[in-house]
FIMI-190892 format. One line per 2 residues: for each residue x, y, z of N, C-alpha, C. Coordinates in Angstrom, 2 decimals, always signed. Layout:
BEGIN
X/Y/Z/X/Y/Z/X/Y/Z  ...
//
This chain:
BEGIN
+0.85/-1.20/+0.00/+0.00/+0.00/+0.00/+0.88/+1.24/+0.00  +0.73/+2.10/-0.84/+1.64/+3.29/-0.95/+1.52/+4.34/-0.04
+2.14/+5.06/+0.39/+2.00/+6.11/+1.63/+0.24/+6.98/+1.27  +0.53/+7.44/+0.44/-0.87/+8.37/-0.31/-1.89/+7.22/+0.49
-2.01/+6.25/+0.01/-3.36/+5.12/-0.01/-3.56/+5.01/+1.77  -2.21/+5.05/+2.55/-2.17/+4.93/+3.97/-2.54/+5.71/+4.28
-2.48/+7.26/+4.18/-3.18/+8.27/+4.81/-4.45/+8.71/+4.37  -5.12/+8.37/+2.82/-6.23/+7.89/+2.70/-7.12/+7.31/+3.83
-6.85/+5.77/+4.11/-7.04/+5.08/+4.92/-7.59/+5.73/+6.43  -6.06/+6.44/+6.66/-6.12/+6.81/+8.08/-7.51/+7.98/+8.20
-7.85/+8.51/+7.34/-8.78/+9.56/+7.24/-10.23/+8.79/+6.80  -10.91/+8.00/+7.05/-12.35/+7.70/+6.76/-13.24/+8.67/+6.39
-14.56/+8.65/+5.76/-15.16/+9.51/+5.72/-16.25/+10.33/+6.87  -16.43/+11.28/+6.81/-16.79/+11.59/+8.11/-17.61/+11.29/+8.53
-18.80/+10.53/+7.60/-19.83/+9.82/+8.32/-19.80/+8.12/+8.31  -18.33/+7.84/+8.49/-17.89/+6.53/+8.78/-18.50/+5.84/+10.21
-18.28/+6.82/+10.84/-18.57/+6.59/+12.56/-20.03/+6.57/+12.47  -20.98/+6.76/+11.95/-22.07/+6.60/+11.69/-22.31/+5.10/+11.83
-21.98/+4.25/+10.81/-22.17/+2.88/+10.43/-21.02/+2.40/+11.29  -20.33/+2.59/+11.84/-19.08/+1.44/+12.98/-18.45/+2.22/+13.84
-17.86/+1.75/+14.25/-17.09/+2.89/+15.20/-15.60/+1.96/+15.74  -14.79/+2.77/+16.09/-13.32/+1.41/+16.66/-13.15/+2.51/+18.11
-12.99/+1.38/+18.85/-12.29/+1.35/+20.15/-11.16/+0.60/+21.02  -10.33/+1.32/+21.60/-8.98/+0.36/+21.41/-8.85/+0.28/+23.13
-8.54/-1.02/+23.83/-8.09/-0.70/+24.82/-7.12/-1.87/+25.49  -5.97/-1.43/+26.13/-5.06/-2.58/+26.45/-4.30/-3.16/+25.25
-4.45/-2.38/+24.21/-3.91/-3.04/+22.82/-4.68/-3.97/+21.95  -5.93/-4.18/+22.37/-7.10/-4.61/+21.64/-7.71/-3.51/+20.76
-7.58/-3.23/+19.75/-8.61/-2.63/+18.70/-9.87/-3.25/+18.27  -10.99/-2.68/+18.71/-12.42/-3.20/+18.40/-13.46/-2.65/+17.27
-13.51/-3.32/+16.14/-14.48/-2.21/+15.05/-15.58/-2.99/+15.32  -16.92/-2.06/+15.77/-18.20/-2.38/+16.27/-18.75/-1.82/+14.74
-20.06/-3.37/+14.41/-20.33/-2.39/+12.87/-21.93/-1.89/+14.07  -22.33/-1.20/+13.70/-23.56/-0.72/+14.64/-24.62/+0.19/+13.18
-25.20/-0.36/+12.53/-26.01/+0.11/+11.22/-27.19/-1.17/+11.41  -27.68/-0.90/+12.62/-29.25/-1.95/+12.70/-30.02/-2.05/+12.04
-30.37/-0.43/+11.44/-31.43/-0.29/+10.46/-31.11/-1.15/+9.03  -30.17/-0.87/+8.74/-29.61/-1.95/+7.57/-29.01/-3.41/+7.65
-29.69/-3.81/+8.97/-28.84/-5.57/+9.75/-27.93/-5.48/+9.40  -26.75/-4.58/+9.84/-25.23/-3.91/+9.77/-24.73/-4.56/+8.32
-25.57/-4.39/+7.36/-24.67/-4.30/+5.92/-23.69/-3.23/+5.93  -23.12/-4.00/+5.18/-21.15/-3.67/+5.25/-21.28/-2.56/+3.88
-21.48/-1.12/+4.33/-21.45/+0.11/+3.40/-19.90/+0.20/+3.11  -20.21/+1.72/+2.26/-18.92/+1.83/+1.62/-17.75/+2.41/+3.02
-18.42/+3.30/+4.18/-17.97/+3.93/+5.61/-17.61/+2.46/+6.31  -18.21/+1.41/+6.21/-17.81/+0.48/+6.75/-16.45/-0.13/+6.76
-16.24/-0.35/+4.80/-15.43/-0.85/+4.59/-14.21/+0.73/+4.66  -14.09/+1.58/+4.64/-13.23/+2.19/+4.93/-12.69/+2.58/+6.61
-13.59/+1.89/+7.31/-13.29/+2.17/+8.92/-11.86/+0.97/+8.65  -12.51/-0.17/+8.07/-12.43/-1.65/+7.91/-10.51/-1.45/+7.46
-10.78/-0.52/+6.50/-9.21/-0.56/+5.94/-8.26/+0.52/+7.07  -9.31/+1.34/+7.91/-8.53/+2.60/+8.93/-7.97/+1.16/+9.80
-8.64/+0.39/+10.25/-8.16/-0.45/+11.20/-7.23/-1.30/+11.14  -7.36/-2.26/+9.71/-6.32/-3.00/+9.00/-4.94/-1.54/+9.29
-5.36/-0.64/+8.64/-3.93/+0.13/+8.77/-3.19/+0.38/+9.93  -4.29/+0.57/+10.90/-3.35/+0.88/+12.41/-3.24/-0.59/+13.02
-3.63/-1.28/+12.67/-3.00/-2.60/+13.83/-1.48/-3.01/+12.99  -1.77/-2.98/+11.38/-0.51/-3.00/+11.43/+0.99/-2.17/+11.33
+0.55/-0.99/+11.45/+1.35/-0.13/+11.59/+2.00/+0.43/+13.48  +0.89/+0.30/+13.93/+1.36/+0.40/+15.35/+1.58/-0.63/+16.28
+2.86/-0.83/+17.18/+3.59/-1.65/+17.54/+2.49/-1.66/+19.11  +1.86/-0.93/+19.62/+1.00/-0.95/+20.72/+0.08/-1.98/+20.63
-0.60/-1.47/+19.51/-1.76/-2.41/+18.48/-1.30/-4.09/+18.78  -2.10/-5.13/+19.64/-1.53/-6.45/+19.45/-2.92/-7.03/+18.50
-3.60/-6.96/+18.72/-4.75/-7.61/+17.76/-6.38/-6.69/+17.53  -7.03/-7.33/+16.45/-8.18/-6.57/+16.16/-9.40/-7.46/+16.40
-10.16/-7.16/+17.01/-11.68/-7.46/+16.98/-12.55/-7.18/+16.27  -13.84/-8.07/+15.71/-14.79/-7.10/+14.55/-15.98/-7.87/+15.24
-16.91/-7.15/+15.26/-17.99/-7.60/+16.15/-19.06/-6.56/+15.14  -20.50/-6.93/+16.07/-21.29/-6.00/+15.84/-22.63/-6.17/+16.48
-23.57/-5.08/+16.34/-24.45/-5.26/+17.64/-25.76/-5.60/+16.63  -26.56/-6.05/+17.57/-28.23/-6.50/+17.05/-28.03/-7.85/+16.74
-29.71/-8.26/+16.59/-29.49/-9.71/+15.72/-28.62/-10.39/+14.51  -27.66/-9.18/+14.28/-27.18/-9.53/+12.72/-25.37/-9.28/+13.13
-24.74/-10.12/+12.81/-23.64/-9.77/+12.95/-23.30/-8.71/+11.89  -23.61/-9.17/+10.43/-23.71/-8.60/+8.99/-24.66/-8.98/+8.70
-25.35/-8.76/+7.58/-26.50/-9.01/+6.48/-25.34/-9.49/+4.93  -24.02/-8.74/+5.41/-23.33/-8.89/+3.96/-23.25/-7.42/+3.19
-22.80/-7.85/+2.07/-22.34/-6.07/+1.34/-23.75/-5.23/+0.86  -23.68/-3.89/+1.24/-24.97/-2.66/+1.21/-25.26/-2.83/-0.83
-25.88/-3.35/-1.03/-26.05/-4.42/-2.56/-26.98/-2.78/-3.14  -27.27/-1.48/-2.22/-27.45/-0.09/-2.60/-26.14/+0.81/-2.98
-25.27/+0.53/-2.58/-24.12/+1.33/-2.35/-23.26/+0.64/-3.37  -22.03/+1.26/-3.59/-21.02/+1.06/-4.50/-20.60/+0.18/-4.16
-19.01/-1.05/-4.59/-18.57/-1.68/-4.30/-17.43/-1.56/-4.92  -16.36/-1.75/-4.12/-15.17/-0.84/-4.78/-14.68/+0.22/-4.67
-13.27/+0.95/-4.82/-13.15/+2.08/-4.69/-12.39/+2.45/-6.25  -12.56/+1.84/-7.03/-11.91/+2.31/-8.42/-12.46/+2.16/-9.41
-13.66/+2.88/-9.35/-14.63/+3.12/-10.39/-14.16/+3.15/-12.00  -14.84/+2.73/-12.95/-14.24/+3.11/-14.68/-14.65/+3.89/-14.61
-13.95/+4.89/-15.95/-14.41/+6.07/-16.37/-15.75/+5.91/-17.25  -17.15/+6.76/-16.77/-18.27/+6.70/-17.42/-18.38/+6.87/-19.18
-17.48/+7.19/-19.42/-17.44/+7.74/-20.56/-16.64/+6.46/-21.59  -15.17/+6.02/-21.01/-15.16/+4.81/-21.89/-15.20/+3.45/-21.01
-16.18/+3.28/-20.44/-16.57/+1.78/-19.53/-16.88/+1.01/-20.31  -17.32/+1.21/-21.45/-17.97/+0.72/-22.16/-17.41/-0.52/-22.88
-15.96/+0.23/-23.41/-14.77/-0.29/-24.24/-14.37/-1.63/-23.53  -14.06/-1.69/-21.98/-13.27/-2.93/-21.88/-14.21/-2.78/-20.53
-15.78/-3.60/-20.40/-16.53/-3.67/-19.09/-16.36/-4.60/-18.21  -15.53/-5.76/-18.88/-14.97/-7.05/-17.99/-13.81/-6.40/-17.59
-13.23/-6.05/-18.13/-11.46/-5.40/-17.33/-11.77/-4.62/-16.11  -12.84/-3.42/-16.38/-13.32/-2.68/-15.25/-13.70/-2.81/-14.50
-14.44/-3.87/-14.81/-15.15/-4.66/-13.20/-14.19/-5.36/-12.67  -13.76/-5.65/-13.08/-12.50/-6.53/-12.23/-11.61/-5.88/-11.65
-11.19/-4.84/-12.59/-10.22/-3.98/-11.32/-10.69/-3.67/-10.58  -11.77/-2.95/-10.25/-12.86/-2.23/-9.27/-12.62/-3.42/-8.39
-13.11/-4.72/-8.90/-13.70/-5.64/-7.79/-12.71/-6.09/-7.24  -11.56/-5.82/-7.58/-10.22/-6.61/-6.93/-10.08/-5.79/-5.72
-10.30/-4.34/-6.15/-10.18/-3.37/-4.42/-11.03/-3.46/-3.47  -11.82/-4.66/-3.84/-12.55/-5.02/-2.75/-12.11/-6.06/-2.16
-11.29/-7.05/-2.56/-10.59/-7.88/-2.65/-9.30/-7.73/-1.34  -8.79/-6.69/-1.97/-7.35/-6.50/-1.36/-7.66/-6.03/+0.57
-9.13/-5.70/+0.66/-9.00/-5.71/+2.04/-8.80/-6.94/+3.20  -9.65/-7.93/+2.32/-9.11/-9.50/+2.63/-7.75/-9.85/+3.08
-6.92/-9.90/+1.38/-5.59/-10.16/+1.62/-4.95/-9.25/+3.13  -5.22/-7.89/+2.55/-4.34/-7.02/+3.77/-4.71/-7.69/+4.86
-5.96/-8.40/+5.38/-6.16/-8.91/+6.74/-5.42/-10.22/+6.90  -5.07/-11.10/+5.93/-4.30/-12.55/+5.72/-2.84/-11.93/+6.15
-2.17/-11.07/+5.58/-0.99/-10.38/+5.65/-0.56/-9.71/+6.78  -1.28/-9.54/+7.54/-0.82/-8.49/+9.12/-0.49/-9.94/+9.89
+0.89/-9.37/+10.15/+1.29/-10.67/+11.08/+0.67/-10.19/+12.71  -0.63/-10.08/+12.97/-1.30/-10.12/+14.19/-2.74/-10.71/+13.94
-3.15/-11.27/+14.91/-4.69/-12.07/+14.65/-5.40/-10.58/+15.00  -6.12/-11.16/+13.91/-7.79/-10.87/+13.55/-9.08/-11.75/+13.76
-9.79/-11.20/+15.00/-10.36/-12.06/+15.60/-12.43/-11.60/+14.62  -13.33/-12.30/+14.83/-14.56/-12.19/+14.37/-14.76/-12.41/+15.51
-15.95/-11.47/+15.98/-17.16/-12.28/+16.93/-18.36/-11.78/+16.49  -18.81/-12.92/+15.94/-20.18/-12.88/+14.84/-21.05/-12.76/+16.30
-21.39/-12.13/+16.42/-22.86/-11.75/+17.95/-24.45/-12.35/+16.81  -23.83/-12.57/+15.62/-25.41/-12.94/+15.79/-25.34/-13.79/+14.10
-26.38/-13.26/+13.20/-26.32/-13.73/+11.76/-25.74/-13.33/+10.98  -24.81/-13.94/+10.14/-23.93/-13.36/+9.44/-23.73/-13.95/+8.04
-24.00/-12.93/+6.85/-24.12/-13.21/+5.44/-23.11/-13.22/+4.89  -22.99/-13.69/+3.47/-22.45/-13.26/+2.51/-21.01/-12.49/+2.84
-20.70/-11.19/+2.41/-19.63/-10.92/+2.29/-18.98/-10.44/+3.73  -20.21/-10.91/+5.26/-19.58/-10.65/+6.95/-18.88/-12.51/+6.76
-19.17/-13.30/+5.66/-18.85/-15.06/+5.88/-17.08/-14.78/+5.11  -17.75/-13.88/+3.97/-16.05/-14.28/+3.45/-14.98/-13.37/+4.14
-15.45/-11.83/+5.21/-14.84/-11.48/+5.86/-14.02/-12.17/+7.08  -14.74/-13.11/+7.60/-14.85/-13.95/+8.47/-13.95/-14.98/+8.47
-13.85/-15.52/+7.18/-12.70/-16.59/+6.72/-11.16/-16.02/+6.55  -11.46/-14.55/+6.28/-10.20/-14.22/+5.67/-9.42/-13.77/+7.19
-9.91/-13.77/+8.13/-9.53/-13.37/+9.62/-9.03/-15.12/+10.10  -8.09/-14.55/+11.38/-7.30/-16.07/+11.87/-8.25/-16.65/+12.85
-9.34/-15.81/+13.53/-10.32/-16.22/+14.80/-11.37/-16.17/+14.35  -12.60/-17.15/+14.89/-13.89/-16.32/+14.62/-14.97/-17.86/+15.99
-15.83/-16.12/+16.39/-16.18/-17.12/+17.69/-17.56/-16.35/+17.32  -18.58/-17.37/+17.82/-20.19/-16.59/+17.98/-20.67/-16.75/+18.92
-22.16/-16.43/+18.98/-23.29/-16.42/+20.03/-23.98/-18.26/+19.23  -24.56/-18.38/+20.33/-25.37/-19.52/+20.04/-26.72/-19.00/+19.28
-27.02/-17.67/+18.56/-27.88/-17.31/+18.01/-27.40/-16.85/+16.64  -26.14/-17.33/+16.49/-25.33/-16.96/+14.89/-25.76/-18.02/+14.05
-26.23/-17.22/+12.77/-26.33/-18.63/+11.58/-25.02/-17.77/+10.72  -24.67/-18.85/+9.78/-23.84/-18.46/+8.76/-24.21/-18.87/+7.48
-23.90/-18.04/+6.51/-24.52/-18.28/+4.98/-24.07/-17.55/+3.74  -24.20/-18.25/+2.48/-23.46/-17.25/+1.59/-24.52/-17.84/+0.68
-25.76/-16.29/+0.40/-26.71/-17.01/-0.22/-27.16/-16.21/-1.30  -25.38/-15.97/-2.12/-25.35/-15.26/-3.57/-25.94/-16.13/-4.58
-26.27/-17.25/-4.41/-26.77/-17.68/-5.35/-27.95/-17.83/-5.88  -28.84/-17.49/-4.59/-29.95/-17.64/-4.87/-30.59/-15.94/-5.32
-29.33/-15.05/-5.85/-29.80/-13.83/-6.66/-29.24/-14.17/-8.02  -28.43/-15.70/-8.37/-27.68/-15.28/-9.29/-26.34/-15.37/-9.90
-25.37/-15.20/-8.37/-24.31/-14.64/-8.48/-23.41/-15.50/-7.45  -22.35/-15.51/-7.78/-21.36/-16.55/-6.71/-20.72/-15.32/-6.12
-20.38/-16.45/-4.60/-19.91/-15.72/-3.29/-18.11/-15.66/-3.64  -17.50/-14.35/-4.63/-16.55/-14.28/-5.24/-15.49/-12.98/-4.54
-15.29/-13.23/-3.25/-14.62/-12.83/-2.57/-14.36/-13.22/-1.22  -13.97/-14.98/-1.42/-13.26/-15.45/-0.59/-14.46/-16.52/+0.17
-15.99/-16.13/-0.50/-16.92/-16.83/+0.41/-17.23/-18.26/-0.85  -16.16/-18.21/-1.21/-16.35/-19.97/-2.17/-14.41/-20.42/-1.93
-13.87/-19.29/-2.65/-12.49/-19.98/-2.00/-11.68/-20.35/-0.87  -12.04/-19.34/-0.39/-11.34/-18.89/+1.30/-11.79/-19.87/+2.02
-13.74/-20.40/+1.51/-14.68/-21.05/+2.79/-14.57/-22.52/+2.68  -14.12/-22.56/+0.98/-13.54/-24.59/+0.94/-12.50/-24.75/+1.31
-11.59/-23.79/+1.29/-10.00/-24.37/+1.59/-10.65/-24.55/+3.53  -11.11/-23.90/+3.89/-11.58/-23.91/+5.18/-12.14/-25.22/+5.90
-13.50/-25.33/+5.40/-14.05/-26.39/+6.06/-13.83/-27.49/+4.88  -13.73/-27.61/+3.91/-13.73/-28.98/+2.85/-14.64/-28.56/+1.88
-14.05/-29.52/+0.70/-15.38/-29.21/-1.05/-16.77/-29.80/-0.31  -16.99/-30.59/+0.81/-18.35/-31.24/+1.00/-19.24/-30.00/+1.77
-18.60/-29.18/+2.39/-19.21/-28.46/+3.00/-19.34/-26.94/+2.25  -18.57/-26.58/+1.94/-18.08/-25.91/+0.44/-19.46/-25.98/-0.09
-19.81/-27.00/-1.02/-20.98/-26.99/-2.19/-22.09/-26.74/-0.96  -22.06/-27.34/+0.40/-23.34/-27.33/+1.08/-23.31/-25.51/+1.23
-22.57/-24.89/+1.00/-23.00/-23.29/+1.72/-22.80/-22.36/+0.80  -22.11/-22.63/-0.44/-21.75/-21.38/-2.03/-22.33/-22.06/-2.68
-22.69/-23.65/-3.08/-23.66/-23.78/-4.24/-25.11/-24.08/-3.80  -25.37/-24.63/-2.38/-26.47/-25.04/-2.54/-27.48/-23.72/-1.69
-26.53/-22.87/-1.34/-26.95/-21.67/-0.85/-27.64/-21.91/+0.74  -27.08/-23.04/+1.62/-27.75/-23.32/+2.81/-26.72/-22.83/+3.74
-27.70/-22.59/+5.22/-26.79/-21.86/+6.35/-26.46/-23.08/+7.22  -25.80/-22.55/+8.11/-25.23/-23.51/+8.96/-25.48/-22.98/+10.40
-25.79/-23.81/+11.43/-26.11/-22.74/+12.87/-24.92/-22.55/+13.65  -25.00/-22.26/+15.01/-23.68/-21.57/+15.55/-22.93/-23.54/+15.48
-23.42/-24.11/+16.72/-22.92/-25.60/+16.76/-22.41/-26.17/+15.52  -23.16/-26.64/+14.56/-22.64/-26.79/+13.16/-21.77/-26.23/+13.09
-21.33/-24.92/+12.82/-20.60/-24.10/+12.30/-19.35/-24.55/+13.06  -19.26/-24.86/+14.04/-18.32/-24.82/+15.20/-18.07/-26.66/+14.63
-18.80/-27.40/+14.32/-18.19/-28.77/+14.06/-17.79/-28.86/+12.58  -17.49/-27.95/+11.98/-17.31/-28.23/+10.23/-15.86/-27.01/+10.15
-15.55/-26.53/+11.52/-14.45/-25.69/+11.65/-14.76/-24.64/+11.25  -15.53/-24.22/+10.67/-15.71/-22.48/+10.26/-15.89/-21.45/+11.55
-16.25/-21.95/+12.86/-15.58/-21.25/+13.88/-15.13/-22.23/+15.00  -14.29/-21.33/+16.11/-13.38/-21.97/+16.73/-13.79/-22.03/+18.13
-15.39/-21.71/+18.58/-15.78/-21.85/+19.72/-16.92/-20.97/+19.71  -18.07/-21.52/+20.50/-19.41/-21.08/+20.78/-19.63/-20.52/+21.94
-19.81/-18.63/+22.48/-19.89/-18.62/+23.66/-21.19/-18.25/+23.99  -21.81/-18.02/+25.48/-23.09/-17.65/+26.16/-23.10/-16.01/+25.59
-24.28/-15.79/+25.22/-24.59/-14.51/+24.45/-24.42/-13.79/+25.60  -24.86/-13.97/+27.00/-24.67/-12.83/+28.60/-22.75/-12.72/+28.71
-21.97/-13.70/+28.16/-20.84/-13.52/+28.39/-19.55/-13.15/+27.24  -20.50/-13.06/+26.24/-19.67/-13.60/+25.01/-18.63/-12.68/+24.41
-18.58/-10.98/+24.74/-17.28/-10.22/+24.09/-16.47/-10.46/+25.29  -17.12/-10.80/+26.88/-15.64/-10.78/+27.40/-14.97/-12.47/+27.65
-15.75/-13.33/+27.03/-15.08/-14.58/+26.40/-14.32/-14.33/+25.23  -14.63/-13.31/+24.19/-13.29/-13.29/+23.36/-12.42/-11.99/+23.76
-12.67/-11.19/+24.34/-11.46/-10.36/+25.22/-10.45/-11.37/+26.09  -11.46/-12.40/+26.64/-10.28/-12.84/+27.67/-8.96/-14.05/+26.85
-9.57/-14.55/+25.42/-8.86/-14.89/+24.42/-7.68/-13.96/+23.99  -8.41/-12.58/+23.67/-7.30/-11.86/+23.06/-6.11/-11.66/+24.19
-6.59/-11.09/+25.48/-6.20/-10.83/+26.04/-4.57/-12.18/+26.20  -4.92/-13.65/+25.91/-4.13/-14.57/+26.34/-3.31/-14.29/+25.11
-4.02/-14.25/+23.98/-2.34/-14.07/+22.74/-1.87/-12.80/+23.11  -2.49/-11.48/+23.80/-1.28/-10.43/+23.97/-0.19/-11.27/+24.11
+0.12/-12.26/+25.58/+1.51/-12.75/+25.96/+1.75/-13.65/+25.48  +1.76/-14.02/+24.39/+2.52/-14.28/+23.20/+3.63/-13.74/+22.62
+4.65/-14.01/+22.81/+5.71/-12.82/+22.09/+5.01/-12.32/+20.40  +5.16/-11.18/+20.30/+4.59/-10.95/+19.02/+5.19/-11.33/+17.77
+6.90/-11.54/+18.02/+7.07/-11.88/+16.78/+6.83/-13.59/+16.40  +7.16/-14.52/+17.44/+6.37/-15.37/+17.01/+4.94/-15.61/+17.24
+4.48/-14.91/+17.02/+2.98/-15.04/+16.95/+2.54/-14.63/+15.89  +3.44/-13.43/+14.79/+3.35/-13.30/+13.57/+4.15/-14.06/+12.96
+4.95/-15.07/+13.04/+5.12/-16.14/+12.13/+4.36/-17.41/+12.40  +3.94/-17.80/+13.08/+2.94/-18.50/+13.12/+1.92/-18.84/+12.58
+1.51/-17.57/+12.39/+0.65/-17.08/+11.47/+1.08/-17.40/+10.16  +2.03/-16.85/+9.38/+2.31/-16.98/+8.08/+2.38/-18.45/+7.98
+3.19/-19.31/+9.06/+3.79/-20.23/+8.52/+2.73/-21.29/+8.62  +1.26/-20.97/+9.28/+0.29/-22.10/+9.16/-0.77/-22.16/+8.16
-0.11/-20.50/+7.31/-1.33/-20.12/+5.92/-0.22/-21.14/+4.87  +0.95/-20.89/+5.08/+2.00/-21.63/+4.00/+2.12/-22.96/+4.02
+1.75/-23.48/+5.16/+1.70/-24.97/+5.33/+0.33/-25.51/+5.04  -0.75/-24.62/+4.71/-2.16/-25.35/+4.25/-1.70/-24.89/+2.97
-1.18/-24.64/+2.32/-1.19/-24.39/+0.66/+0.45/-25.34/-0.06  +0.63/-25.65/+1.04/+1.95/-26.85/+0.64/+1.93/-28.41/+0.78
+2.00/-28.97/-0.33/+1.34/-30.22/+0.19/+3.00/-31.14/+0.28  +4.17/-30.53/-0.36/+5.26/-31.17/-0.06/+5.54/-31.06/+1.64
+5.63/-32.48/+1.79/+6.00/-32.91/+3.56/+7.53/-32.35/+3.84  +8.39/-32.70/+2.78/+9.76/-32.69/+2.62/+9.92/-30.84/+2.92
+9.36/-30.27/+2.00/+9.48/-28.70/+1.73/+8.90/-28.15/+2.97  +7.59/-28.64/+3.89/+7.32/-28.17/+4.95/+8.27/-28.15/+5.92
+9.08/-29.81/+6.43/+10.15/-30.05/+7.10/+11.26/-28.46/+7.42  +11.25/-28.59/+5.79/+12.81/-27.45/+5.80/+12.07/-25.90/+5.74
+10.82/-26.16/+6.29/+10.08/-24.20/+6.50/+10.56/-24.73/+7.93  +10.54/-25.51/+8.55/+10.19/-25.12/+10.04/+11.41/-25.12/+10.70
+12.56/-26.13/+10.06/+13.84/-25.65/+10.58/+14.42/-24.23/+10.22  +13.73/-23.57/+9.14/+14.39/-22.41/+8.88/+13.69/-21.23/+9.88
+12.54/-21.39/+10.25/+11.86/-20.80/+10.76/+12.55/-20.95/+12.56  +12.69/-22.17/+12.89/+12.88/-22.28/+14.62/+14.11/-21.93/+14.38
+15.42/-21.63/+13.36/+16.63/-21.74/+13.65/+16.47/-19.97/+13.91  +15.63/-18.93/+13.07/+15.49/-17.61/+13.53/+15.05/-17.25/+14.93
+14.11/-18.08/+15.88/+13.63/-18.07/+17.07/+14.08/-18.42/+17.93  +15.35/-19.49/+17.31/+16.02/-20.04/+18.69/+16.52/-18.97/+19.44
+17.66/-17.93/+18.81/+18.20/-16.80/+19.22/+17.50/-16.17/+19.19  +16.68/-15.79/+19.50/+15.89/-14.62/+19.92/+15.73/-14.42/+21.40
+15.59/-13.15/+21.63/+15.75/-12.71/+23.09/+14.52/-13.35/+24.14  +13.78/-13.48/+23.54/+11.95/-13.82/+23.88/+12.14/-15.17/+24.25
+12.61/-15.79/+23.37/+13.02/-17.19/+23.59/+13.79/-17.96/+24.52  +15.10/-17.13/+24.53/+15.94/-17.66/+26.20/+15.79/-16.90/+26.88
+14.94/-15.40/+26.96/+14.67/-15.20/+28.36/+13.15/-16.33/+29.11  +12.23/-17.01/+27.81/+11.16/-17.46/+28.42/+12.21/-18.95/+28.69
+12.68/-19.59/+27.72/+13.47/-20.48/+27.70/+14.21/-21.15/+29.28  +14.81/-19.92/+29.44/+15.78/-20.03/+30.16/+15.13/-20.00/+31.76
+13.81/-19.82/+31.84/+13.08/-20.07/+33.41/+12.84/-21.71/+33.67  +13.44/-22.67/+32.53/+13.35/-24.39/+32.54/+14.47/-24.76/+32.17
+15.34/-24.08/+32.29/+16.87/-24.48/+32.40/+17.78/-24.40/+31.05  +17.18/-23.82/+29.82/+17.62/-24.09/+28.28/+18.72/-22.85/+28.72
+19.88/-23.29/+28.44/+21.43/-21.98/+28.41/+21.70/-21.82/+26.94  +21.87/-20.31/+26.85/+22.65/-20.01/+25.98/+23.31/-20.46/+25.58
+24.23/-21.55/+25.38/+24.69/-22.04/+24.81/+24.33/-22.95/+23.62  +23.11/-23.35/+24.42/+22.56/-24.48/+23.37/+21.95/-23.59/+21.83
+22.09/-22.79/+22.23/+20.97/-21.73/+20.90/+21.96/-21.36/+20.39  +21.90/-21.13/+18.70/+22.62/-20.71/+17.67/+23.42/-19.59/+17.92
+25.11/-19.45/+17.59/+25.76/-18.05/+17.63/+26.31/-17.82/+16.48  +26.50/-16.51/+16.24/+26.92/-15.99/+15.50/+28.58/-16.36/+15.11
+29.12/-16.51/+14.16/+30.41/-16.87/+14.17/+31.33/-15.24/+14.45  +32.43/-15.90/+15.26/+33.68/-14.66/+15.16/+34.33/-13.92/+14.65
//
């Protein structure tokens, strides 16, 4: 992302806070989507809070992880299908000329908020508080956490306008749970409830709706003490190991990976409270 596009970012529009709002505390960043009247469809203020936040968790070293929640029966409804989509409109005048190229670029910048969330070496947590569509499912996948209420359904039910769930809620959601469950939720257009959801892996735990943001606060709260830098390779190295099917090539990620951690300061100072000495960890030659 180029500096220009970052301070973009950092500036939302002013009636962003309208549709979400972020609150940070202890090093938790929280984007609340709060747009009831619209069962918090994900507007265009949304998705730009969406990219303010992606920008500061990973730009600030305070910042340890992000939360995305939202209030009412709806976690999302999915994308405001009134509003634009995209931020790189064709020119009206020659759209005409190349209308598959245009849509696609457009639609890729909708795209890239995904990736940027795959790419921040800090978790990105979901707590679906309730029902959650379409493009809150492929948001959802593209994050490392995602926990609900026992009143969350999940669904991606582009098809039954038409149209496939083509931002991460057909790719992102099979590499996820499997092709069997896959066709059951992008082709056959069916939801799944919180339990389900929680046995097919698409989330990672079901809490009591009276207890449930400070059941995933008290989560976040446990990866704060995590050293951060391995906690951002961790991350990378368990997206690189589901997309590698060589055993051999995995082997030699993880020695290359623990031989950077051995020496690390984080490591023999935690190390070294069970007896591991400096010595045993990699040195630098003379």
């Amino acid at each position: 992302m180029s500096a220009q596009d970052r301070q973009t970012r950092e500036k939302p529009s002013a009636d962003a806070e309208e549709h979400a709002r972020l609150t940070e505390q202890d090093g938790i960043l929280t984007l609340t989507i709060d747009r009831q009247c619209k069962r918090n469809a994900i507007s265009p203020q949304v998705t730009d809070l969406l990219w303010r936040a992606a920008t500061m968790l990973g730009d600030r070293d305070d910042l340890r992880c992000l939360v995305i929640t939202g209030v009412g029966p709806y976690f999302t409804a999915g994308v405001d299908l009134s509003a634009r989509v995209g931020n790189r409109p064709a020119n009206p005048e020659t759209e005409h000329l190349h209308p598959g190229w245009n849509f696609r670029r457009n639609y890729r910048s909708h795209h890239l908020l995904y990736d940027e969330f795959e790419s921040i070496e800090k978790p990105i947590i979901v707590a679906a508080n309730g029902i959650c569509l379409g493009a809150g499912v492929e948001m959802a996948v593209s994050c490392d956490f995602r926990f609900c209420t026992p009143d969350a359904e999940f669904g991606v039910p582009e098809v039954h306008i038409g149209m496939l769930a083509g931002s991460g809620g057909t790719s992102r959601l099979t590499r996820l749970i499997g092709p069997a469950w896959g066709k059951w939720m992008a082709m056959a257009g069916r939801r799944v409830g919180a339990e389900q959801a929680k046995q097919i892996g698409l989330v990672h735990d079901v809490f009591p709706s009276e207890t449930f943001m400070d059941e995933v606060y008290a989560f976040c709260r446990d990866l704060t003490n995590i050293p951060p830098e391995v906690l951002g390779i961790a991350k990378l190295a368990v997206d690189m190991y589901a997309d590698i099917s060589d055993r051999t090539a995995q082997r030699h990620i993880d020695r290359l990976l623990v031989t950077g951690l051995m020496s690390g300061p984080e490591f023999l100072k935690r190390a070294g409270k069970f007896g591991y000495e400096r010595r045993h960890a990699i040195q630098p030659e003379a």
